[in-house]
N, C-alpha and C positions, 0 to 999 in steps of 0.2 A: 764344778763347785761341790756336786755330792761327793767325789770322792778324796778331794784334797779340802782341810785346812784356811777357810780363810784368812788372811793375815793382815789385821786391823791393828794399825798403829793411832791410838788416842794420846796427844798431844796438850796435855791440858794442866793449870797449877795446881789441883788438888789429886791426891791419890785416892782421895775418898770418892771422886767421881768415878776412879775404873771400874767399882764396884755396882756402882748405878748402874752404869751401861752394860755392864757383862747380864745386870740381875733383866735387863727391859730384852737383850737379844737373845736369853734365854727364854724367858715367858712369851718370846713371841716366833721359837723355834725355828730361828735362825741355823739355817746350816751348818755344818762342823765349822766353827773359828779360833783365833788362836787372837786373842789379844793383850797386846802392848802398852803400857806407858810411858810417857817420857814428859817431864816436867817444865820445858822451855823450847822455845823456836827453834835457838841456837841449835840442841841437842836429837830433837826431831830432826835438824838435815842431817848433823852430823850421821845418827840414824839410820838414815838414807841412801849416804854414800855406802856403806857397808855391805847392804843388803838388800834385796827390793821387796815390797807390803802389796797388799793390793787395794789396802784403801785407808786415805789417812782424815782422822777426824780432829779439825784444829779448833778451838775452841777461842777466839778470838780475843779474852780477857784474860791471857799472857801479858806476863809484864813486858815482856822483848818482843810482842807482836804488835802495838800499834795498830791494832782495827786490822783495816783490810790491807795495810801496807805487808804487814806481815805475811797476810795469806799470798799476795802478790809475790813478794820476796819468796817464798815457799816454791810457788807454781811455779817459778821462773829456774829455781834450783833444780827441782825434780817434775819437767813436762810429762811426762811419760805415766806418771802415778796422779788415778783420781782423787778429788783433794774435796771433802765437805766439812762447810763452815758450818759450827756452833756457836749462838751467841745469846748472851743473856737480854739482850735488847731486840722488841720484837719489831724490826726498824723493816717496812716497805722497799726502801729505797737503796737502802744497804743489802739485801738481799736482791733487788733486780740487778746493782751496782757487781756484787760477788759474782752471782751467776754469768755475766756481761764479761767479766775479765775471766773465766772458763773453772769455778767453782760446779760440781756437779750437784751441787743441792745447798740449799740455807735453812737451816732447824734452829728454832728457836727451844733453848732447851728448859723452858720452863710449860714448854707448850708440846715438850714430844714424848714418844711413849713408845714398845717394843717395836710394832709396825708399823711405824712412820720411819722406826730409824733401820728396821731390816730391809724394807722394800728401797730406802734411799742407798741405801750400800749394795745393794744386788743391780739396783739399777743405775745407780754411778759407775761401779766394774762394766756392766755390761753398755754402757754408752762410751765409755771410754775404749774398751776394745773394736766396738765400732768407727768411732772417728779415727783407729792406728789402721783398719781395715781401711777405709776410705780414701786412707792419705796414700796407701799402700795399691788401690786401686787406679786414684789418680795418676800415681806415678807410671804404674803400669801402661797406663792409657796413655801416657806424654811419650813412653819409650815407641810405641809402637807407630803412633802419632807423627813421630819423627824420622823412623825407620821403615814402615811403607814404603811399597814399588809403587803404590798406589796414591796420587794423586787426591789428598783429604781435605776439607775446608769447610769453613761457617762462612756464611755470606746476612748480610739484613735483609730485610724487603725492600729498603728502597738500592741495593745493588752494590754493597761496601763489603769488599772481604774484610770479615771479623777476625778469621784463623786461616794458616794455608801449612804444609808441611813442604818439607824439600823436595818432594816427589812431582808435587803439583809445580813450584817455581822452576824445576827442570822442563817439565814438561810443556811450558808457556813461554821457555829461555830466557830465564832471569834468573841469577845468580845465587839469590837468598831468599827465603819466604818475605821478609822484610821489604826488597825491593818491588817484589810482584805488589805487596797489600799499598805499597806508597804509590805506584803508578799505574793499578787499572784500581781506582776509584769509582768506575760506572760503569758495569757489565757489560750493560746493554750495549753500548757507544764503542766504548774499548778492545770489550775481547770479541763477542760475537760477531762475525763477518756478515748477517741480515741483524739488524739491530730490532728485528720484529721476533726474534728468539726468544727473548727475554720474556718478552710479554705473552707469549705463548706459553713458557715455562710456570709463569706466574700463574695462570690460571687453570695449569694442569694441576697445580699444589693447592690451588683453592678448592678446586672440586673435591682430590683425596690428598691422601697425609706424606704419600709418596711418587715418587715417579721412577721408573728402572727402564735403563738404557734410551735416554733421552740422548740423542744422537744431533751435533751440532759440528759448523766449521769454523774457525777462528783463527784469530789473527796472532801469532806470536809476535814476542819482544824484536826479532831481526824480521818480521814480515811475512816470516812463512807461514802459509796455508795448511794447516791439517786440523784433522777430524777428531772431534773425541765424542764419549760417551758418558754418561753423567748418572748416577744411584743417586736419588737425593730424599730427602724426608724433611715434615719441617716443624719444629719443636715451637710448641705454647707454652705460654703461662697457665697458672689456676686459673686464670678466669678465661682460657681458650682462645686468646690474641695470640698473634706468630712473632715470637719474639726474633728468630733468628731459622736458617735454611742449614741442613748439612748434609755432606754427602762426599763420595769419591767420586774419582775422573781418570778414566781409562784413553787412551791416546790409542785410535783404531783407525790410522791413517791407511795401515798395512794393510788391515782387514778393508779398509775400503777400496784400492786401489784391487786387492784380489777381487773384489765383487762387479769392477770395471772390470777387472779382464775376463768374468766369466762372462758380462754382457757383451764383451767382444769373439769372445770364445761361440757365444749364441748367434751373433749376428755373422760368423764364417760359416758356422753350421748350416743355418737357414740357406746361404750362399752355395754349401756344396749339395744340399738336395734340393734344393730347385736344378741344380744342373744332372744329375743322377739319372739314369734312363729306366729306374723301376721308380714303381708307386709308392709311395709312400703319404701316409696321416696317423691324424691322431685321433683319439676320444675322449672321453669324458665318461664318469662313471653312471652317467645317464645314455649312453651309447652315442651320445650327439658328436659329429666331428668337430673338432678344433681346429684342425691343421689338415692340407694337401697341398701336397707341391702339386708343380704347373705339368709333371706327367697322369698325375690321379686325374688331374682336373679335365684333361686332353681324352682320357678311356673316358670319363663318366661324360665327357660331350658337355660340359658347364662349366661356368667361370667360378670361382673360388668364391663369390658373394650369396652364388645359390646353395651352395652345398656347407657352409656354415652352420652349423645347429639341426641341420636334416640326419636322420639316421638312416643306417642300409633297407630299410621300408618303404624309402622315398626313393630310391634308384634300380632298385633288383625287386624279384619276382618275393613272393612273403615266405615259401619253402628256405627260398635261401636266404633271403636276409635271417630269418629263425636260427639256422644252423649258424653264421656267419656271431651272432650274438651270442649262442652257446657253448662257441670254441671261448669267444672272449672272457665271458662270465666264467667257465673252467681256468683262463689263466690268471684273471683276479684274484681269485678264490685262492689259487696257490701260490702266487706269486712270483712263479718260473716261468720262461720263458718260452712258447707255445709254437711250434713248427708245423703245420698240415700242408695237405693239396686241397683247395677247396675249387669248388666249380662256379665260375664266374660269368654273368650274363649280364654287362651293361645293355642300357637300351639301344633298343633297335639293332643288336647283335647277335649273333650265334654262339652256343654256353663254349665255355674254353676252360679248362683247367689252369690253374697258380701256385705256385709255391708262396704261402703266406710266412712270416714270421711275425711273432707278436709280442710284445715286450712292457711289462708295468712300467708306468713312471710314477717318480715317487715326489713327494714335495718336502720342502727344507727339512720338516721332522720324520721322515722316515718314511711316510705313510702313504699308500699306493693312491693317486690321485685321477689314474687314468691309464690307458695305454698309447703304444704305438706300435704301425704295420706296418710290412714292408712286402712285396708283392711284385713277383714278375710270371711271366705265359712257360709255363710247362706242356704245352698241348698234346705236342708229339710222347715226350715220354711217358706223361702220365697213361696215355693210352696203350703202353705196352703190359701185359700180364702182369710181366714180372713184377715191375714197381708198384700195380695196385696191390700186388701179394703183400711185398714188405713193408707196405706203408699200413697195410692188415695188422700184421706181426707186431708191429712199432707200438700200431694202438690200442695194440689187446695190454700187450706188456704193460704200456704207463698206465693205461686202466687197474692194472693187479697191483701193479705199487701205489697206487693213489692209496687203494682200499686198505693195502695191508699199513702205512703212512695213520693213517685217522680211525687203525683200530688202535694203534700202538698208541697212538694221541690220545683219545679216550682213556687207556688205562692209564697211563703216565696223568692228568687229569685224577682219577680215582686214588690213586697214588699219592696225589699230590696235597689232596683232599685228609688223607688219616695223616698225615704228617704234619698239615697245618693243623689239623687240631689236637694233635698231641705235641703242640708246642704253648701250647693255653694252660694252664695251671689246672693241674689233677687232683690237685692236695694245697690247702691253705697252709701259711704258717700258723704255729697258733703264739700268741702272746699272753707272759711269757711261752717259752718253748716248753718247756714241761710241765705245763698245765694239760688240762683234758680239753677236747672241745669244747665239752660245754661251760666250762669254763672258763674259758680264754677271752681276753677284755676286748678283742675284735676278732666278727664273726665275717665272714665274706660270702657272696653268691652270685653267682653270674649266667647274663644268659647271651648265648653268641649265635645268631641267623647268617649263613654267608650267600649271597643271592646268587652265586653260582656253583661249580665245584670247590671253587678255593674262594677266598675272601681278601677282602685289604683293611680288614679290624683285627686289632691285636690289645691286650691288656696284661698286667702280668703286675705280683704280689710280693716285696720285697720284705725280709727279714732281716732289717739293718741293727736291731738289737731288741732284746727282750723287750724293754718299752715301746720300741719304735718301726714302725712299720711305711714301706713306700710303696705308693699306690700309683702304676701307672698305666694310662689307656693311651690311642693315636688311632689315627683316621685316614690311611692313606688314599689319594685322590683316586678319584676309580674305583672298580673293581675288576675282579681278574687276575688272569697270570701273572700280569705288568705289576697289579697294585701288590698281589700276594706277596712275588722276589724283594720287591721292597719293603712290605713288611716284617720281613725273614731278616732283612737289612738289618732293622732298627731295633727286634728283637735283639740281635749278634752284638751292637753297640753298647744298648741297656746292659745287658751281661757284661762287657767289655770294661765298662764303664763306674763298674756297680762303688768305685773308689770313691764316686762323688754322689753318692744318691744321698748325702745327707743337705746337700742343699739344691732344690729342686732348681731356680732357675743356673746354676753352675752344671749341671746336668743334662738341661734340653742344651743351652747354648753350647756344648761340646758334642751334644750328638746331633746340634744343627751345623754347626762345622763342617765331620766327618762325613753326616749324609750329604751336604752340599757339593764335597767335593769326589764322592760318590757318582752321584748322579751328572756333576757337569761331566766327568771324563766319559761316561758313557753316550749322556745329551740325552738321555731319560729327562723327559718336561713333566715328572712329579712331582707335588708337593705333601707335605702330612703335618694334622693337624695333631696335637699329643700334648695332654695335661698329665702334670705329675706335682704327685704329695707328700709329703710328709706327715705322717701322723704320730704323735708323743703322746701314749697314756700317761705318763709323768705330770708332763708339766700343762697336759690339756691343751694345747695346743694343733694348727693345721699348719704347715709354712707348705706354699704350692705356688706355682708357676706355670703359666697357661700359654701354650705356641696356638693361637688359631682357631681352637677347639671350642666344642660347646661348652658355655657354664656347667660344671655338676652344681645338684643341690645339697643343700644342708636343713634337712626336717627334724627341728626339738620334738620330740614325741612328746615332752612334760609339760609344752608351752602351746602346740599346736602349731606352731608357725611354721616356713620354708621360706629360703631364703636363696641366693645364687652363690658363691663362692666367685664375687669378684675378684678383677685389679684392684691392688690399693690404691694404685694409679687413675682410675675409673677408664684405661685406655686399653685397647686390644694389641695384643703381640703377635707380628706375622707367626705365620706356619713355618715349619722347619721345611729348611731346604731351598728358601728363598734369598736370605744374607744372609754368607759367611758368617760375619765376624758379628750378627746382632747380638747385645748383651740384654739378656733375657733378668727381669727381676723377679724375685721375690716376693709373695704376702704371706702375711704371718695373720689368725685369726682365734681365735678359743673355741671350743665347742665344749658340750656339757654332757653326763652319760646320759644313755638312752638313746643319745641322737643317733641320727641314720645319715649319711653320706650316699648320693645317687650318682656315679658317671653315665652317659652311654655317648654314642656317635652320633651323628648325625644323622643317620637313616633312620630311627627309631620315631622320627619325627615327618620326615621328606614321604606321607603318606598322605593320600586325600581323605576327609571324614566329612560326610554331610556337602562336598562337592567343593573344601575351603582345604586347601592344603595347611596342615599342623605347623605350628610352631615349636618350640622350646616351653613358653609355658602350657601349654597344654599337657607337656610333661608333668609342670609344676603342680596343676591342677588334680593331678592325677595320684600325685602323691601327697599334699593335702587332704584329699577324701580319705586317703588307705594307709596313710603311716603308722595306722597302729597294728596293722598286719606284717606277720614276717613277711621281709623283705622278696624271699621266692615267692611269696603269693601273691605279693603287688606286680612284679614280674609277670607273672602266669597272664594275673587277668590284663596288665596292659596289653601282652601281645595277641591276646584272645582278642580283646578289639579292632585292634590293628588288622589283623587278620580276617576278623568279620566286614570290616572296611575294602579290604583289598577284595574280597572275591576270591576267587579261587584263582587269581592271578599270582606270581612271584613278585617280591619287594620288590623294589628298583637297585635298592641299593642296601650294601649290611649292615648289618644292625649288631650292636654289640649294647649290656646292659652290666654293669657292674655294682652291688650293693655293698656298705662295709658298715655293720649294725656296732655300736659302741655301747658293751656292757650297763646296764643298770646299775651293776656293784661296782666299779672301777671307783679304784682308793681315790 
């Protein structure tokens, strides 16, 4: 609107009013406009078809308009253009009536004045572009709705599909969405094969707002038996009743039947070592056994119920059980697979030499859960020279590669370290760009702690235009090398992505997409938390969008107060990287100069003071006493506490601090 022309078509019988109203949007420094008259109804549509306006002011006491018949007749000609009635009658009822049939404002024009009539025309344009966005939204949301692989639907609480797409009516074998919602009218009874699902369902969603990979069997349209999976969340009213359930439905018949065969794959295995003529067991990563076939059980002279939970301290002399535990904890540690001779003396036996082989096992995510052995009598050869030589040789070797392995690690770590932090902002932008610093209508500072060599806090300072500036922090889970790659991730996105930083929640929900389908191809089980802003010196404004993350604050220095930078929604938005397709909203807020804006992480707070682990406000607190200090020096002395809290121990977790001070002079 500042840089074009607004194009106001005033519709009214005297020509002596264009000049009232040009003299009221003048005096009240309405934006660049360009306005029009036109003396009759008739001639305003005709008008209309020509050309398009972007905002038409009808003045009701036309001879050819009829009250509100007219402005009716109007709206129905041209839907697409905001349309505010003027009327010399300061009538209640005629004004809820106008507004009702989709009039964006009712001025009584003996009662209105420059800024009644410029905020109602800036705010009619911009509600009306809204509602073409929405309709434009919706429609979106119906195509996709429709076109899903995936199984989408609203269900009530008492168990009536509300909505179903043709994903889901396939997937249940009924022919149309139509047909599924006319004949499973009661979940519980109909679709679910234990009809006590349901009611488990229910009070998984009472406890929290969602449920993920809720795993059930049902009964299809032709009788067949399969499995599905269910993402569901469940939407309230204002006053926080469950109006209705939604969610997708994944058909994991395949995935279940693989997971019988692997219980069948386990239950041959079991079968072929129990028959095997070496020992074999397992451990746990507290050295206790888990597992021996029925040959361990036969050397150690006991039945499989005594050796359960006992570790090699309870069978062997304590020399060797020590060593026997130290080969283990070496192949832990690396997670390779560990080959010795070790010297073996069940009770009441003479020591004998073994060939051990030792091997991690790992559990569904990856992560070393335990071991297993395998072991049979080398007696004879171990006791010849030779092999004690080369089993010498063997272990000197792996020794020199361990060390030279985790010096290199170490420096690739240090390495890794100047790199993530020359990926953190060296230089602000200033606003505008050629202003000086100390000039510039936002000033920035930050302080970043990473609790080990690398960290999983990232923030970063956008220059989306001279006005406008985007401020973004994230939190990914953990810390470490795991959390760092991902971080580097979301850094590469943000960049990637910089086309949409002008609307924050259109911005996380595309790099909640990207990261989700990220991390599922890899099965990296992270998630990251990340607020982003938008900040307009113009027009004074915050619009920001919050995945997860802690509240930042908002401290008036003029007023004293601190505040949280809610949901408009008053509801919290998952963290990225948990739903694909979540559509992440918007809030829009003012702020006033002087004020100060605080982000940080979570860490900043996840510290014990006085034996009561911190919160969030205690932040708040923090920044009440001291907002009228520059922002690094509220920084400084927060982490100086922090710090005198801790001891001389390291955080637990990183701590990232972002300030963004907003000029005093700012026009």
């Amino acid at each position: 609107m500042n840089e074009l022309k607004i194009r106001i078509l005033l519709v009214a019988s005297s020509p002596d009013y264009t000049g009232t109203v040009r003299g009221m949007l003048l005096e009240a420094h309405m934006p660049a406009f360009q306005l029009e008259w036109l003396p009759s109804l008739r001639s305003g549509m005709e008008r209309l078809d020509r050309s398009q306006v972007d905002v038409v002011l009808l003045d009701l006491s036309l001879p050819d308009c009829a009250g509100l018949r007219g402005f009716i007749e109007l709206r129905s000609h041209a839907p697409q253009v905001p349309i505010i009635v003027l009327s010399d009658a300061d009538d209640d009822s005629m004004a809820v009536q106008s507004v009702h049939e989709g009039a964006q404002d009712f001025l009584v024009k003996g009662r209105m004045n420059g800024h009644l009539l410029t905020r109602s025309i800036l705010y009619g344009i911009e509600r009306k572009r809204t509602e073409a966005a929405l309709v434009s939204a919706q429609a979106k949301y119906r195509k996709i709705f429709e076109n899903s692989l995936e199984g989408i639907f609203q269900t009530s609480p008492d168990g009536k599909y509300l909505e179903a797409n043709r994903a889901l009516a396939r997937i249940y074998g009924y022919g149309s969405a139509e047909e599924l919602m006319s004949n499973l009218t009661d979940i519980a009874n109909d679709l679910y094969l234990d009809s006590h699902r349901r009611e488990e369902f229910i009070s998984l969603m009472g406890s929290q707002d969602f449920v993920s990979g809720f795993e059930s069997q049902i009964r299809r349209k032709d009788d067949k038996i399969i499995w599905i999976s269910e993402n569901v969340r469940v939407v309230r009213d204002a006053g926080g009743r469950v109006m209705f359930y939604e969610g997708t439905v994944e058909d994991i018949t395949v995935k279940k039947q693989a997971e019988q065969d692997l219980l069948n794959s386990e239950t041959l295995y079991h079968s072929l070592v129990e028959t095997l003529p070496q020992n074999i067991f397992r451990k746990n990563l507290l050295e206790q056994f888990t597992f021996a076939n029925k040959r361990f059980c036969e050397t150690l002279g006991k039945p499989l119920s005594e050796i359960i939970g006992k570790t090699d301290f309870d069978f062997f002399p304590p020399e060797m059980a020590a060593q026997y535990q130290r080969d283990d904890q070496e192949m832990l540690r690396t997670g390779r697979m560990f080959e010795t001779v070790e010297v073996n003396q069940p009770p009441g036996m003479e020591k004998s030499y073994v060939n051990v082989v030792k091997t991690p096992l790992y559990n569904s995510k990856g992560q070393i859960m335990g071991l297993q052995g395998i072991f049979w009598d080398i007696t004879l050869r171990r006791r010849a020279e030779e092999g004690l030589k080369k089993a010498n040789i063997e272990l000197a070797r792996s020794q020199e590669e361990l060390t030279e392995k985790n010096n290199q690690m170490t420096e690739d770590l240090r390495m890794a370290r100047e790199i993530q932090l020359a990926m953190l902002p060296q230089q602000y932008p200033l606003f505008p760009k050629n202003a000086g610093r100390d000039a510039s209508h936002l000033k920035f500072c930050h302080r970043y702690i990473p609790t080990g060599e690398v960290g999983g806090d990232f923030f970063n300072v956008l220059a989306i235009s001279d006005t406008k500036a985007g401020v973004f922090i994230c939190d990914v889970m953990g810390h470490g090398v795991r959390s760092a790659l991902v971080t580097a991730i979301v850094r590469a996105l943000v960049e990637e992505l910089t086309r949409f930083a002008a609307d924050p929640g259109e911005l996380l929900g595309r790099i909640n997409h990207d990261l989700r389908a990220i991390l599922k191809q890899s099965g990296t089980p992270l998630y990251t938390t990340a607020f982003y802003m938008v900040v307009d010196t113009e027009t004074r404004q915050l619009c920001y969008s919050n995945a997860g993350h802690p509240k930042p604050l908002l401290a008036h220095r003029k007023t004293g107060g601190v505040e949280y930078l809610e949901n408009a929604s008053g509801k919290n938005q998952p963290a990225l990287g948990l739903f694909g397709d979540f559509k992440f909203t918007t809030t829009k807020r003012s702020f006033a100069p002087d004020d100060l804006v605080v982000l940080f992480t979570d860490g900043v707070y996840d510290v014990e003071l006085d034996g009561e682990l911190l919160s969030p406000d205690w932040m708040k607190a923090q920044l009440e006493t001291r907002m009228q200090s520059p922002v690094g020096e509220i920084f400084d002395q927060v982490l100086d506490q922090l710090r005198t809290a801790n001891g001389e121990a390291e955080f637990e977790d990183d701590m990232c601090l972002l300030g963004m001070e907003i000029s005093a002079l700012l026009p």
